[in-house]
C-alpha positions as CSV (number, residue, x, y, z in Angstrom):
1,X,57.6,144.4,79.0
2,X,58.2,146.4,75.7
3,X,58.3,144.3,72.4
4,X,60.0,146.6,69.5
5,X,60.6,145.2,65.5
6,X,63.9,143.5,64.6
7,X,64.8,146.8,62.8
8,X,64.5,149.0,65.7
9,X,66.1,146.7,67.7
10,X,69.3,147.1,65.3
11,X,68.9,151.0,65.1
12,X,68.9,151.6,68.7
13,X,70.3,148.4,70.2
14,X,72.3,150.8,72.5
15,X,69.5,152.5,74.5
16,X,67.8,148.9,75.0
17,X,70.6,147.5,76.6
18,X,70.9,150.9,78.6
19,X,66.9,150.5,79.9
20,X,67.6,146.8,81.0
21,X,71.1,147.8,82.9
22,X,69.3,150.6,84.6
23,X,66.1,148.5,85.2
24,X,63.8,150.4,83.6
25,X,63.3,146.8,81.7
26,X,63.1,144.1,83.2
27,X,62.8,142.1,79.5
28,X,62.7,143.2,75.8
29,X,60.7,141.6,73.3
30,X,62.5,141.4,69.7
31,X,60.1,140.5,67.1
32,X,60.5,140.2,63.1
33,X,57.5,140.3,61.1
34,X,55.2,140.8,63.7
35,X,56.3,137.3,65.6
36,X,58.4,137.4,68.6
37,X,61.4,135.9,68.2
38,X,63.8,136.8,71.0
39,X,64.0,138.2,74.4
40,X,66.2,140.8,75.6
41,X,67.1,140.0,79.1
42,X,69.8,141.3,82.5
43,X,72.5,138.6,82.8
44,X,72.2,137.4,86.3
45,X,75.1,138.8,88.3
46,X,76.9,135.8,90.6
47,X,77.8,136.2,93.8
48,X,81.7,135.6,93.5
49,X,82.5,135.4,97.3
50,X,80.3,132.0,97.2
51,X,82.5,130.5,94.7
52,X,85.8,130.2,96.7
53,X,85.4,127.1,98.8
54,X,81.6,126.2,98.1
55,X,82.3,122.6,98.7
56,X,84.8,122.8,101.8
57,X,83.1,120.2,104.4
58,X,81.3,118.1,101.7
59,X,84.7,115.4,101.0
60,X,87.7,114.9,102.4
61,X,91.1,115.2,100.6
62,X,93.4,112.5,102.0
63,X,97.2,113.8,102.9
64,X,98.6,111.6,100.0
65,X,96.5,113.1,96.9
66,X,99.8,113.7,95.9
67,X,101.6,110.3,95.7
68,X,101.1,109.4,92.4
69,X,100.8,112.2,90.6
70,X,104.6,110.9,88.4
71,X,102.7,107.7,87.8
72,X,99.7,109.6,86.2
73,X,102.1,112.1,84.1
74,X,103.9,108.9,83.0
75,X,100.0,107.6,82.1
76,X,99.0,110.4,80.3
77,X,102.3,111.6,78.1
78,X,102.8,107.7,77.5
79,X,106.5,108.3,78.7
């Protein structure tokens, strides 16, 4: 884990992020006046092919969710 000042954290904020995207880092340290006061970390990357249908199976969605969908315009737009 590297810790660098505020300061040089502004003048090469560029090559930090470029050591964390390439590994090199796994976390940067940010500290002003000596005190640590944020951490430079990887955004976890999310598996997108798990989003699409994550909760098929778990409920069922009955053939006439449809039904009353005028009734709940008329509801909600106070027509």
């Amino acid at each position: 884990m590297q810790t660098v000042s505020l300061f040089n954290a502004k003048t090469h904020l560029s090559g930090l992020i470029e050591q964390i995207v390439s590994g090199t880092e796994t976390e940067i340290t940010i500290s002003r006046h000596g005190q640590p006061v944020a951490r430079l970390v990887p955004i976890r990357q999310t598996d997108t092919a798990r989003r699409i249908g994550i909760a098929a199976g778990l409920f069922d969605v009955p053939d006439d969710i449809d039904a009353h969908n005028a009734e709940i315009l008329d509801l909600m737009t106070g027509a």
